[in-house]
C-alpha positions as CSV (number, residue, x, y, z in Angstrom):
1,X,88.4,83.7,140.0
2,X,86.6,82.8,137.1
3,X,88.2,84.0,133.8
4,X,87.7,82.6,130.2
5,X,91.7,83.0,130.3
6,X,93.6,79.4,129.7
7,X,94.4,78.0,133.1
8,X,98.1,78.3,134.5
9,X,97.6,74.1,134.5
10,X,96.6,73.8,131.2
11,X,99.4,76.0,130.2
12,X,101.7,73.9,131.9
13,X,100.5,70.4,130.8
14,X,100.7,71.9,126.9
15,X,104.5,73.4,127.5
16,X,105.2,69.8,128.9
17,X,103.7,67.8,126.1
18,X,105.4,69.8,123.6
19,X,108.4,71.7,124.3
20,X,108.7,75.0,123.0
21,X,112.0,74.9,120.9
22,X,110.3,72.0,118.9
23,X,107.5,74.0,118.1
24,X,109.9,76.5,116.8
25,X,111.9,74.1,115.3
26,X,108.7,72.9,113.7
27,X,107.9,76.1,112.1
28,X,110.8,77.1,110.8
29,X,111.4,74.4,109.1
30,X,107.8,74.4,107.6
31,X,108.5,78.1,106.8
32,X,111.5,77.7,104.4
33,X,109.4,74.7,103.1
34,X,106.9,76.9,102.0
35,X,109.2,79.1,100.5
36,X,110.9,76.6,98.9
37,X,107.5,75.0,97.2
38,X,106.6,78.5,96.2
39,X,109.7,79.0,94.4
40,X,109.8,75.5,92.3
41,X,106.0,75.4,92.0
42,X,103.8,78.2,93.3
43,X,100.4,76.7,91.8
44,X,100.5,73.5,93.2
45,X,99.2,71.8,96.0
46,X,99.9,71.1,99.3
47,X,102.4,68.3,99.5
48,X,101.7,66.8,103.4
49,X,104.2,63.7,103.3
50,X,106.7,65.9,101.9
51,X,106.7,68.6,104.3
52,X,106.1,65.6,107.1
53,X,109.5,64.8,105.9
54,X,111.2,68.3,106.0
55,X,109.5,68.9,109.5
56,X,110.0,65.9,111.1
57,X,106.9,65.2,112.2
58,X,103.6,64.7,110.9
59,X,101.9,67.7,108.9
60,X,97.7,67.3,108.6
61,X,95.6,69.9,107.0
62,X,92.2,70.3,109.3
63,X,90.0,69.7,106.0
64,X,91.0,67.8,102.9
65,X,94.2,69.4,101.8
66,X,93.2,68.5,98.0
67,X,90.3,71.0,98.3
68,X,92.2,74.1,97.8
69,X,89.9,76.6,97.1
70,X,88.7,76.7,100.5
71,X,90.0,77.8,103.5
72,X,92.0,74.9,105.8
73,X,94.4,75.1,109.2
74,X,97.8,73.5,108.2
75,X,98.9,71.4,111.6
76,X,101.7,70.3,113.0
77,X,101.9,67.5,116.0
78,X,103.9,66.2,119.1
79,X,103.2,63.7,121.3
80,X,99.4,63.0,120.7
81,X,99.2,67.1,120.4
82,X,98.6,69.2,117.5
83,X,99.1,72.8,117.0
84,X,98.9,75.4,114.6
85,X,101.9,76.1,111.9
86,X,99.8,78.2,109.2
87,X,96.5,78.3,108.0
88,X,94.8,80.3,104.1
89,X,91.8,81.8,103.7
90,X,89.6,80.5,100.9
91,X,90.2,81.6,97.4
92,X,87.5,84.1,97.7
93,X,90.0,86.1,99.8
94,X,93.3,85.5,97.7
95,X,93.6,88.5,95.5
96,X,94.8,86.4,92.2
97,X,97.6,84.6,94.3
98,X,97.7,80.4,94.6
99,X,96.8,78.4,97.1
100,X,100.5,78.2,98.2
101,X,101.2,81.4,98.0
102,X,98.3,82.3,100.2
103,X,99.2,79.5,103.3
104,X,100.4,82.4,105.8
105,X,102.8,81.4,108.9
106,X,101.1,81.2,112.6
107,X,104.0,82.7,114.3
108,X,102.1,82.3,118.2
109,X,104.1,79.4,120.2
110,X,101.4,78.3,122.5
111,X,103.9,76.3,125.1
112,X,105.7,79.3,125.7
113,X,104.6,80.5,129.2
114,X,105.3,81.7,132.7
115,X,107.3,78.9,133.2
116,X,109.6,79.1,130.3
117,X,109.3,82.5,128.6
118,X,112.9,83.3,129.9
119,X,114.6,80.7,127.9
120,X,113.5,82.2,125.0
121,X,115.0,84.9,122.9
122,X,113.3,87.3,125.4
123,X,115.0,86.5,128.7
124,X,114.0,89.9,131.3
125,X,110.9,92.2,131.0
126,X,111.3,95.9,129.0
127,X,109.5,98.0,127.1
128,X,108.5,96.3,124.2
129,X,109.0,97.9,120.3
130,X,105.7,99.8,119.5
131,X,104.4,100.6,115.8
132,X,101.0,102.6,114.7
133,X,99.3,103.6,111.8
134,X,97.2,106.6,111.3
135,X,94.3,106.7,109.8
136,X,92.6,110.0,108.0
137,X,90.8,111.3,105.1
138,X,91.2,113.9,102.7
139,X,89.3,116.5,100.8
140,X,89.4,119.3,98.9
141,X,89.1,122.6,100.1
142,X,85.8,123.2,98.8
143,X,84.0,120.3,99.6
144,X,85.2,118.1,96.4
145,X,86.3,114.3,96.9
146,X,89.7,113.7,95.4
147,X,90.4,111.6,92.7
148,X,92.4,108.1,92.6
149,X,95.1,110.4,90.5
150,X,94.7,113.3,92.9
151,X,95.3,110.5,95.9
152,X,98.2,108.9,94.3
153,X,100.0,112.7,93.6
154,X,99.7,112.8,97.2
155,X,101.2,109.8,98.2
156,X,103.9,110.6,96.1
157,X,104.3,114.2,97.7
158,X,104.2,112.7,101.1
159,X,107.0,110.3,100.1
160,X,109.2,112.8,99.1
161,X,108.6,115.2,102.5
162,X,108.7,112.1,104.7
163,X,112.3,110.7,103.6
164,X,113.6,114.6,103.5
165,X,112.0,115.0,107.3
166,X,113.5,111.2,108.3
167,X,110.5,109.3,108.7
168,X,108.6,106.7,107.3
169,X,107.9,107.5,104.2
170,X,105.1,105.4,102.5
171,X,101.2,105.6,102.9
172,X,99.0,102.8,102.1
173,X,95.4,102.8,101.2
174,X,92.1,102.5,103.0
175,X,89.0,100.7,102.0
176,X,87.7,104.1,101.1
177,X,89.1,105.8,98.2
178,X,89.4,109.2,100.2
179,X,91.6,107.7,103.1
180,X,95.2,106.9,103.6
181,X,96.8,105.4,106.5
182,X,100.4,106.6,107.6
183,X,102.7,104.5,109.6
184,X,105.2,105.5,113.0
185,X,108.5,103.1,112.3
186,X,108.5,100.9,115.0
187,X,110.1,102.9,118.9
188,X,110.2,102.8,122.0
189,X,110.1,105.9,124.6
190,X,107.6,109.4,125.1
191,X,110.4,111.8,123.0
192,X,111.2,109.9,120.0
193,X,107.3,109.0,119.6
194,X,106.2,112.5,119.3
195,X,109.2,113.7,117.1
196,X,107.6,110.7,115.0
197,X,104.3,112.3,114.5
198,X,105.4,115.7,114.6
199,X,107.5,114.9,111.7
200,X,104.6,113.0,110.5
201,X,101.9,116.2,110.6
202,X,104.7,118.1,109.3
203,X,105.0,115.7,105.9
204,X,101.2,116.2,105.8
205,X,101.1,119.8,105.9
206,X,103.8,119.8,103.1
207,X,102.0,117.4,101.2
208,X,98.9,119.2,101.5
209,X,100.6,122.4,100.2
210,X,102.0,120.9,97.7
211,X,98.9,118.9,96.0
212,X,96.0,121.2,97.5
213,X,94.3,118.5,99.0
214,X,93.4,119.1,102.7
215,X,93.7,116.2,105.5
216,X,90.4,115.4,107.5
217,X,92.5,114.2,110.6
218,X,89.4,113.4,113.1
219,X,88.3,109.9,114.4
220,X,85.3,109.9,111.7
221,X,85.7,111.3,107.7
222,X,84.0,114.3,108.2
223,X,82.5,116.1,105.2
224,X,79.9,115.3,102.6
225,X,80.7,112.3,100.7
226,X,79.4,108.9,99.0
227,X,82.7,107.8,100.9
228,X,83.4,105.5,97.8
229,X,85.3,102.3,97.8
230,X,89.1,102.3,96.4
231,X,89.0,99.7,92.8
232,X,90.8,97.3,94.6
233,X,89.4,93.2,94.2
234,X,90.7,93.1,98.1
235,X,88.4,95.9,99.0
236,X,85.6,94.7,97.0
237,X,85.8,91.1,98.5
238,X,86.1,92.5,101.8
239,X,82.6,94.7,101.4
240,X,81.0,91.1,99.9
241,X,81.9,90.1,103.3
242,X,80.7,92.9,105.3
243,X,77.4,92.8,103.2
244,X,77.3,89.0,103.5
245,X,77.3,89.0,107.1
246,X,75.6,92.0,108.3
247,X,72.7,90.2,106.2
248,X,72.2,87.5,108.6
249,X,71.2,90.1,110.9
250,X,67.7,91.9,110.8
251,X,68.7,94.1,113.7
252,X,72.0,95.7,112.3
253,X,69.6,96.3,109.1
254,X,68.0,98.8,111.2
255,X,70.8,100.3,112.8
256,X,72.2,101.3,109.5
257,X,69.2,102.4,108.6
258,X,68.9,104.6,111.7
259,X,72.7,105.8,111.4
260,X,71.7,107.1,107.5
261,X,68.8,108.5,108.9
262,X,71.4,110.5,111.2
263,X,73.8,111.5,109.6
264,X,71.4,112.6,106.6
265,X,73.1,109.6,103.7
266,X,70.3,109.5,100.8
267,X,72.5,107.6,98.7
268,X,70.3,104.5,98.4
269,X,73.5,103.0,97.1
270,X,75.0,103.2,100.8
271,X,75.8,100.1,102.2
272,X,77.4,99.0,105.7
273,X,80.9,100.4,104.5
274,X,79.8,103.4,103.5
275,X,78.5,103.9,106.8
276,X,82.0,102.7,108.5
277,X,83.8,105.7,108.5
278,X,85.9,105.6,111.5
279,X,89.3,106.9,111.5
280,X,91.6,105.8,114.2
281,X,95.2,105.0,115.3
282,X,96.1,101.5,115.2
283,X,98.6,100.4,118.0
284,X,100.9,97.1,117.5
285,X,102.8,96.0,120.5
286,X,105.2,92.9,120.2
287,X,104.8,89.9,122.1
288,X,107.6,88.6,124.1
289,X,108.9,85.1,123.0
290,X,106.0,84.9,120.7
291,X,103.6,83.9,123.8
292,X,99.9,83.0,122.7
293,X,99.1,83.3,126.5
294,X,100.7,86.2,127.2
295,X,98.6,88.0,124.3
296,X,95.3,86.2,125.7
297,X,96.2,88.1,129.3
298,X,97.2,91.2,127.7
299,X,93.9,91.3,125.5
300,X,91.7,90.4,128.4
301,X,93.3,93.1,131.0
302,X,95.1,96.0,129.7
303,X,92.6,96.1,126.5
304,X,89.9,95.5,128.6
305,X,90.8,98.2,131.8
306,X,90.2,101.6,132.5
307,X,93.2,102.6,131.2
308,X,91.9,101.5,127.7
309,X,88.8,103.7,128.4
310,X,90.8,106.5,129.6
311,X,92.9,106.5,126.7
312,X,90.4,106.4,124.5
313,X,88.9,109.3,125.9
314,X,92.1,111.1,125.6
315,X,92.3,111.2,122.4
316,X,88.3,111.7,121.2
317,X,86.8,114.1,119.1
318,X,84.9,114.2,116.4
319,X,81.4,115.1,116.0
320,X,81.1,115.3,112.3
321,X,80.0,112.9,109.5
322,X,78.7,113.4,106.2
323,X,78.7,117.3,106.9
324,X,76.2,116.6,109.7
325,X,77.4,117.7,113.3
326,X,76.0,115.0,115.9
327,X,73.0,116.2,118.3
328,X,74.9,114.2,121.2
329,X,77.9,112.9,120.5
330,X,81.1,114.7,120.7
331,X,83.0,112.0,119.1
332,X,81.2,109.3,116.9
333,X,83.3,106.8,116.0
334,X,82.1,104.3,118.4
335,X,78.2,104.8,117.3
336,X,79.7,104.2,113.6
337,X,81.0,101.1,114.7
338,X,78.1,99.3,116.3
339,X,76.4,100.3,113.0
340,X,77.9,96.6,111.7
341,X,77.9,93.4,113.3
342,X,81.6,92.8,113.1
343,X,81.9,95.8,115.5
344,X,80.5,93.9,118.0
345,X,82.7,93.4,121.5
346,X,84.6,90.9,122.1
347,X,85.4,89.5,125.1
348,X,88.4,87.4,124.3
349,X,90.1,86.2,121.1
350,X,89.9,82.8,120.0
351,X,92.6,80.0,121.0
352,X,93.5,77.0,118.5
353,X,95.1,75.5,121.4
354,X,93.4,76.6,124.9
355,X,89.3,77.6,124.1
356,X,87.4,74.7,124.2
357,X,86.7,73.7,120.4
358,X,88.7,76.6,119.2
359,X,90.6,74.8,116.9
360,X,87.5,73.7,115.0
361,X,85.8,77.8,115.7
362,X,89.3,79.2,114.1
363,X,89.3,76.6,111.0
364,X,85.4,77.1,110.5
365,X,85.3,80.7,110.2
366,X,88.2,80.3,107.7
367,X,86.0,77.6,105.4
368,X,82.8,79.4,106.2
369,X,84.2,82.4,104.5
370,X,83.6,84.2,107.1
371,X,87.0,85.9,108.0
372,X,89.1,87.4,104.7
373,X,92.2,87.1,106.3
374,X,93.6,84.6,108.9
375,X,94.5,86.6,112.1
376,X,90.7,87.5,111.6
377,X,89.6,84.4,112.6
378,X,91.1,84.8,115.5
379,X,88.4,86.9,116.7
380,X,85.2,84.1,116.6
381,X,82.1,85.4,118.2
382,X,78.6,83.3,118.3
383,X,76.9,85.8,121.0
384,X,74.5,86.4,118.5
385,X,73.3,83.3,117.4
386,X,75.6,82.8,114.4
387,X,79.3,83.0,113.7
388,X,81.0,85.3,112.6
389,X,84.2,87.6,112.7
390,X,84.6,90.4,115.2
391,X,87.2,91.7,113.2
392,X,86.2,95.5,113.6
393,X,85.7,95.1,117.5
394,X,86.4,98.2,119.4
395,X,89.2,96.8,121.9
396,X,92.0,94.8,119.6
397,X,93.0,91.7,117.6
398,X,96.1,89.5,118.3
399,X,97.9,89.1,115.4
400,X,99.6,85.5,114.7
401,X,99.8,86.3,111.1
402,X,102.1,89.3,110.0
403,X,104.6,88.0,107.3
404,X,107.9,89.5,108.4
405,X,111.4,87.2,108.5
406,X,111.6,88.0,112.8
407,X,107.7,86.0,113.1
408,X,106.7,89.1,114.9
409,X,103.4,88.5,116.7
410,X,101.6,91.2,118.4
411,X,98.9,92.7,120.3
412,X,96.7,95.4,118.0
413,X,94.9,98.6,119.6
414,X,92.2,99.0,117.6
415,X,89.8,100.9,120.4
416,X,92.2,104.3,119.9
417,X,90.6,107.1,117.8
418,X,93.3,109.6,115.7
419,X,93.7,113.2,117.6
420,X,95.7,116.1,115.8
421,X,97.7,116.6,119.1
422,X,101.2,114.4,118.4
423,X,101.3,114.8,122.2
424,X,98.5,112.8,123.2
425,X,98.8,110.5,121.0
426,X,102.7,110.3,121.6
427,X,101.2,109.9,125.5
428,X,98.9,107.5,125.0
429,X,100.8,104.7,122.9
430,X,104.1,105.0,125.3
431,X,101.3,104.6,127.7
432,X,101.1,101.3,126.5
433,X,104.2,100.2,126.1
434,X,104.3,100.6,129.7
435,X,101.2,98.9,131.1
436,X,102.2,96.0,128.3
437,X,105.6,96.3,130.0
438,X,103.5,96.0,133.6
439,X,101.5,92.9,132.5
440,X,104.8,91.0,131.0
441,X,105.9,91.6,134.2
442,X,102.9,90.0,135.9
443,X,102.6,87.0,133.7
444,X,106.0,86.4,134.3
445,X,105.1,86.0,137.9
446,X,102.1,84.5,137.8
447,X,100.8,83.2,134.4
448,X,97.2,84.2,133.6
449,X,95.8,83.6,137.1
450,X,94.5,87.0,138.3
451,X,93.7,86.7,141.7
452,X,97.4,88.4,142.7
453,X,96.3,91.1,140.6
454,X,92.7,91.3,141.9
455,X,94.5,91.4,145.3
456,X,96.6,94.5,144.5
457,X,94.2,97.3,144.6
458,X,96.2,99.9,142.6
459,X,96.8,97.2,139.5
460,X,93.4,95.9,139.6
461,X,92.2,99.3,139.6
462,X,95.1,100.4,136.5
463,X,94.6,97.5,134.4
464,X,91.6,95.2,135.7
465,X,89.9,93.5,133.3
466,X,86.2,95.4,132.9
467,X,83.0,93.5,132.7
468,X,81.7,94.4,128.7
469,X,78.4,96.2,130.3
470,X,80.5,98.5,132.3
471,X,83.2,98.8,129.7
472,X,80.5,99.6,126.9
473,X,78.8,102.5,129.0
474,X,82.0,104.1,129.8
475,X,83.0,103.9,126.2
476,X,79.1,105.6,125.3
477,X,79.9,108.3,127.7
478,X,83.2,109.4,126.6
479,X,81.8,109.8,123.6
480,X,79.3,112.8,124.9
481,X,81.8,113.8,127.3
482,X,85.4,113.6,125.8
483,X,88.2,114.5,128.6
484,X,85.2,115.5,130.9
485,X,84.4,111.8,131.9
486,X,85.0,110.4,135.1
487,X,86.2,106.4,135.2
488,X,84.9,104.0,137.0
489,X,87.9,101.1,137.4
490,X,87.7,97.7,137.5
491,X,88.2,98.0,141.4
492,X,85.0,100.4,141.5
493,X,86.8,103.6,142.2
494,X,85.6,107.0,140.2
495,X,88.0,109.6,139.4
496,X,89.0,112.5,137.2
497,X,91.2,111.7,133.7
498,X,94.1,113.4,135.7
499,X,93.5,111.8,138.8
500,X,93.7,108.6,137.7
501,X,97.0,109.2,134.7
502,X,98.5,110.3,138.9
503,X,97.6,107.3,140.4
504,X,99.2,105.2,137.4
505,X,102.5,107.2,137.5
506,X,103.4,106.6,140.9
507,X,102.0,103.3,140.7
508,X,104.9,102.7,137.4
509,X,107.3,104.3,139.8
510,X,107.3,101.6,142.4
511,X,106.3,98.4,140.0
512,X,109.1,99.4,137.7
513,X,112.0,100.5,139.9
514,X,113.5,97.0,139.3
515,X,113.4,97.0,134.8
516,X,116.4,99.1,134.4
517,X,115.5,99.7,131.1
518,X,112.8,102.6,132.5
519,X,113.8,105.5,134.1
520,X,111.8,107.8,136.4
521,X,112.1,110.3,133.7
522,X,110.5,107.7,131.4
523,X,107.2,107.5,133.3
524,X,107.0,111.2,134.2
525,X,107.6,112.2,130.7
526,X,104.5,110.5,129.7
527,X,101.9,110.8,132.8
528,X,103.0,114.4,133.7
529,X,102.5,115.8,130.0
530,X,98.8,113.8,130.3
531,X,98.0,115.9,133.4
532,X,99.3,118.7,132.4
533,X,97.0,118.6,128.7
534,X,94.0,117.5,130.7
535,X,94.0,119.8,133.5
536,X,96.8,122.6,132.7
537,X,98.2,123.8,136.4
538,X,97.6,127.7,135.1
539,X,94.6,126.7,135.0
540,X,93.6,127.9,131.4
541,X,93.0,125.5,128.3
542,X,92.2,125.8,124.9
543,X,88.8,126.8,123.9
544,X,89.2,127.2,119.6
545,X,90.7,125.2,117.3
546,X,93.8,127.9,116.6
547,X,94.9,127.4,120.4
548,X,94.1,123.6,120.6
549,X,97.0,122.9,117.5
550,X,99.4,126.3,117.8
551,X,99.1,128.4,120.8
552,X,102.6,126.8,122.6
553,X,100.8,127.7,126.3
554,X,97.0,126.1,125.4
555,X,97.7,123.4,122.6
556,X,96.5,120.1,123.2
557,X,94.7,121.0,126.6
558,X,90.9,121.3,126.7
559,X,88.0,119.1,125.5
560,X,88.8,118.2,122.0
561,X,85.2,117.2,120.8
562,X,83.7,119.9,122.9
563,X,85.9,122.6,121.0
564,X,84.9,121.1,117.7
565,X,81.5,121.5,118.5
566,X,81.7,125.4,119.8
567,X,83.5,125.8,116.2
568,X,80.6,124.8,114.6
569,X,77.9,126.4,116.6
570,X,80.0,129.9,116.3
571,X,80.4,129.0,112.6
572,X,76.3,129.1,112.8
573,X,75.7,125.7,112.7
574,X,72.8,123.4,114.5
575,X,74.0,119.9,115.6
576,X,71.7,117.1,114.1
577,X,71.2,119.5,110.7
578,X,73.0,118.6,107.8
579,X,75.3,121.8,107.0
580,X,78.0,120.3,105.1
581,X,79.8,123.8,104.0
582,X,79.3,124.3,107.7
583,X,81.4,121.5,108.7
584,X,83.6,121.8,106.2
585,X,84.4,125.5,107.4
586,X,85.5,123.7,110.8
587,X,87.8,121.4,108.7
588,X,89.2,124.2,107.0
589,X,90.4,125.7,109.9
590,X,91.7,122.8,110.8
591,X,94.3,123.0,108.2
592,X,94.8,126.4,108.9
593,X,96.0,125.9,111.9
594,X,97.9,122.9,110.9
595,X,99.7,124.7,108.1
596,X,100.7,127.6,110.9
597,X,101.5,125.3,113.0
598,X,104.3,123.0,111.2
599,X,104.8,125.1,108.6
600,X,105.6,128.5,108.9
601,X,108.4,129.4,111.2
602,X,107.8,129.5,115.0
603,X,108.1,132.3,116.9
C-alpha cells in the first residue's frame, strides 16, 4: 500500500544506526547546555565545539551558526547520521529575546519505533493525558467591542472564579484583541473532562456577571466588528507573515475579497486576519516515548478518518460573522479558513529524518521566514507552487517544540470547532484519547504499515486514513448540514452520526478488552452519551437555544447550527443580509441561557 508514511524498514535501519537512549542522552545534555549558556551569557552566540564537548558528539548548525539573525536547525550526529536537537526561528520572530534564548528543544526521538517503543519510559499502551484550549470572543451586550482594560478586568475575574471552582485558572490572549483562549488542565476519562468544562462555562458565566462583558462561544466571532489585532509585537509579526505570504498568491486575493464581500466587511483596512475569525477547541494528545513515527501514523489516520469528520460535525455551529447570518452555511469556520493560504490541507507533516529532503524543507521554511515559530515548520507544503507553512490547516500540527521540563511532544487537533455543550465536547476529546489509544495500539503491532489495518474492515472504516478530496467534501457538507450529515468512511460505507459513534463502541469493546486501564464503562460513557445527544431515544431534541444549553431532557441534542439559524430567522432575520443587532439578539440569548444555566440554582 502506498502511503507517504516512513517505511517500517527505514524506521528500522534509523533505530539501528542510532540507538534511541543516545539520542536522549544527546538532548539532554544539549538541553542543560543551553540553559547553562543562557545563564552565563544569554546574548552570545552559538558555541558548536563547546557543546560538541558537553554532548559528546559532534554538534553542526544546518547554516552558518555565526549568522544569528536568521533562522538555523541545530544538529546532533551518530554514526554517519544526523538528527534534529533544536532549531530558532529568525530574529524576525524573537519577540526582543537573543539568539540563545530563542534555540527551542526538538523533543521528537525519531529511532524510537515499533520495535523499541516498550523500552522506553512508556512500556504498555493506555489512554494517553489529553489537554485543550478553548477559544471564544467577547462582546458587550450592545454590540460594543471591549477594550484591552475591559479584557484584562476579565481575565482577572475569571482568575478569581476559576481557582474558587478548582480549575485552571488563567486565560491567554488571541491574535484578536476581543478573544481569549481558556485552557482544560491536562486528564484523562469522559467524567472528569466534562466537570472540567462545566466548571469552565461556569467561571465564564461568573466572569461575565461580574465585568458585563458577554462570551461569543461559537466556532466563528460573531457580531459586528473590525476584529482588531491585540498590541502585541508577536501578533503584529505574525500578521507581516500572513500578509507576506498570502501575497504570493493572486488566487487567495480573491477569495478574501469574496469572503468580505459575504460577510458585508467595508473596512478597506481588512486584511487576511481580520478575515480569520475562527474559534475552535484545540486538542493536545501526548505521544508515547516521544515517537516521531508514531505522531506521523496518528496524523495521517486518526486526523485524517471519519471519525475526525464526524467529530467535527459534532460539535459545529455557527452561522454568524460580522453580524451577517450565512446564506448556506450552518457553521462557517471552515470557509473562513480556506480564505488564507496557510489553511490549506495538509496531507502529512514534514519529517527532518524520514521525508525525502525534509531536513533541508524544515530548515528552509525557518531561514525563508516563512514559519514564526518552529513546530510550524513542521507543516511544509509546496502544492501550490511555492513554500510555505500550513500552519492554520484544518486537521493538526505535531508539536516537537513545547518548552516544558518532561519534553512533552504531542499530536494537536486543530480541525475541532468550540460548541457550548461541555458534553460534546467532553465526548468528543475522550473520543480521542481513545482512537489515539487504538492506534498506539496498532503501531505497536505493526509500525506504520497499513495494510493490517486496511484488512480490518471495522478499523479501516473507524480510523482509515481519507483521501483529501473526499475528506474536503465531507468537511464542506457538514458545514451546511451539522449533525444531519451522513459519513462516508475510508472503507466506503455511509451511515448516520449515531450509527457510526455504535459501530465504534463496540468496536473499542473488543480491541480494548486487553488495556486494563479502560473499562467497559469508559467507552460507553462516551459513545452512548454521543448517541443519545444526536438521536435522543424519546425521540425529541432541542429546537431553541433555551432547550439546547438548560432544558436537562433536550440540552445538547438537536442540530446545533440548524437551531442557530431558526433563532435568527424567528428573530426576523434574512441569512446573507447584514443584521448585526439581529445576530447579536441570538448571542444575547446565548448568555441568557448560559447565565440560567450555571448560574442560578437548578431545579
Amino acid at each position: 500500500m502506498e502511503t507517504p508514511l516512513p517505511s517500517n524498514d527505514d524506521l528500522i535501519a534509523f533505530g539501528e544506526a542510532v540507538p534511541w537512549r543516545e539520542i536522549e542522552r544527546q538532548k539532554r545534555q544539549f538541553n542543560r547546555a543551553l540553559e547553562m549558556l543562557n545563564a552565563d551569557d544569554p546574548g552570545g552566540g552559538l558555541p558548536l565545539g563547546a557543546l560538541s564537548d558537553v554532548v559528546g558528539a559532534s554538534v553542526s548548525a544546518y547554516y552558518d551558526a555565526n549568522q544569528t539573525d536568521g533562522g538555523n536547525v541545530i544538529l546532533g550526529a551518530c554514526n554517519d547520521e544526523r538528527y534534529v536537537l533544536g532549531s530558532v526561528v529568525s530574529d524576525r520572530y524573537r519577540s526582543g529575546q537573543s539568539f540563545l534564548e530563542s534555540v527551542v528543544p526538538y523533543n521528537l526521538n525519531p529511532s524510537v519505533n515499533h520495535t523499541n517503543i516498550q523500552e522506553t519510559d512508556d512500556p504498555i499502551t493506555r489512554m494517553r493525558v489529553l489537554g485543550a484550549e478553548i477559544e471564544l470572543g467577547l462582546v458587550h451586550p450592545d454590540g460594543a467591542s471591549p477594550t484591552e482594560d475591559e479584557m484584562q478586568d476579565y481575565m482577572r475575574a475569571y482568575y478569581t472564579h476559576a481557582l474558587r471552582i478548582g480549575i485552571y485558572p488563567k486565560l491567554d490572549r488571541e491574535a484578536c484583541q476581543y478573544q481569549i483562549e481558556a485552557h482544560i488542565a491536562p486528564s484523562i476519562g469522559y467524567h472528569k473532562t466534562r466537570t472540567a468544562l462545566n466548571g469552565m462555562l461556569m467561571a465564564l458565566a461568573a466572569s461575565s456577571e461580574e465585568t458585563g462583558l458577554q462570551t461569543a462561544m461559537l466556532s466563528c466571532y460573531p457580531t459586528e466588528s473590525d476584529f482588531k489585532m491585540t498590541d502585541h509585537p508577536k501578533v503584529a509579526t505574525a500578521v507581516d507573515l500572513m500578509l507576506e505570504v498570502n501575497g504570493l498568491f493572486p488566487e487567495y486575493e480573491r477569495r478574501l475579497a469574496e469572503a468580505q464581500a459575504r460577510y458585508h466587511v467595508t473596512d478597506p483596512a481588512s486584511h487576511y486576519v481580520n478575515m480569520f475569525r475562527n474559534q475552535g477547541c484545540h486538542i493536545h494528545i501526548d505521544l508515547a516515548g516521544r515517537s516521531e513515527a508514531l505522531g506521523l501514523l496518528t496524523f495521517f489516520t486518526m486526523l485524517k478518518s471519519a471519525s475526525a469528520v464526524a467529530n467535527m460535525a459534532v460539535l459545529k455551529g455557527g452561522p454568524f460573522v460580522n453580524g451577517t447570518c450565512d446564506p448556506e452555511l450552518l457553521c462557517a469556520r471552515s470557509y473562513l479558513r480556506s480564505t488564507t493560504v496557510t489553511g490549506h490541507h495538509l496531507d502529512l507533516p514534514t519529517s527532518p529524518h524520514f521525508t525525502p529532503d525534509g531536513l533541508h524543507h524544515y530548515a528552509e521554511l525557518l531561514r525563508l521566514e516563512r514559519a514564526n515559530a518552529a513546530g510550524r515548520a513542521m507543516l511544509y507544503d509546496d502544492s501550490l507552487g511555492t513554500m510555505i507553512s500550513a500552519m492554520h490547516n484544518p486537521i493538526g500540527r505535531l508539536r516537537s517544540d513545547l518548552t516544558t521540563l518532561k519534553r512533552v511532544c504531542t499530536l494537536e487537533s486543530t480541525g475541532m470547532p468550540v460548541n457550548i455543550s461541555p458534553s460534546r465536547m467532553a465526548s468528543v476529546l475522550i473520543d480521542m484519547e481513545l482512537s489515539h489509544t487504538l492506534i498506539e495500539d496498532y503501531f505497536r503491532k505493526y509500525g506504520c504499515n497499513l495494510e493490517p489495518m486496511y484488512e480490518d474492515k471495522t478499523l479501516w472504516a473507524i480510523l482509515g486514513p481519507l483521501d483529501q478530496a473526499s475528506f474536503r467534501a465531507q468537511n464542506d457538507l457538514s458545514d451546511r448540514q451539522c449533525t444531519d450529515i451522513t459519513v462516508t468512511t475510508a472503507a466506503g460505507t455511509e451511515m448516520r452520526l449515531a450509527e457510526f459513534y455504535e459501530m465504534k463502541r463496540r468496536y473499542m469493546h473488543r480491541a480494548m478488552a486487553n488495556i486494563m486501564e479502560i473499562t467497559p464503562r469508559d467507552i460507553d460513557e462516551v459513545y452512548m452519551s454521543l448517541c443519545r445527544m444526536l438521536e435522543p431515544p424519546s425521540g425529541n431534541e432541542a429546537q431553541t437555544i433555551a432547550q439546547y444549553i438548560v432544558d436537562p431532557k433536550l440540552r445538547s441534542t438537536g442540530n446545533w447550527g440548524r437551531i442557530l439559524r431558526n433563532a435568527y430567522v424567528e428573530a426576523g432575520g434574512t441569512p446573507g443580509k447584514h443584521e448585526p443587532d439581529i445576530v447579536l439578539a441570538v448571542v444575547n440569548q446565548m448568555n441568557d441561557a448560559v447565565r440560567t444555566r450555571w448560574l442560578q440554582p437548578q431545579p
